[in-house]
C-alpha positions, 0 to 999 in steps of 0.5 A: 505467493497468490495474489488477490484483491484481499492479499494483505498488504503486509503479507505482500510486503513481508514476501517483498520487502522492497515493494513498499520504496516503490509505492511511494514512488509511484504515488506520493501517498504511499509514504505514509506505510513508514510512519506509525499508522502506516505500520499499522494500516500495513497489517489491516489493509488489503490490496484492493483497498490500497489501489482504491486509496491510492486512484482516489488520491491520485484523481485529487492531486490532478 
């Protein structure tokens, strides 16, 4: 699998189903991806939009 900025998320995890353990792990906000909207952001997201949220809210719990 090729990796982008515009992989989806879903499409990572799909290939890589234990990713989505280790990015809760690394930052908190991530947890949210095993609640229903998680579920739904999983399939809409990209990669380059994730790493964003989570630099964005990783700057604020600093």
């Amino acid at each position: 699998m090729e990796i982008t900025k515009d992989t989806h998320l879903a499409d990572l995890i799909a290939q890589y189903p234990w990713l989505k353990a280790e990015m809760a792990k690394v930052n908190e906000k991530f947890k949210m991806l095993n609640t229903p909207v998680g579920k739904i952001m999983l399939g809409k997201a990209t990669i380059a939009e994730m790493s964003i949220k989570g630099l964005i809210n990783q700057h604020i719990n600093q």
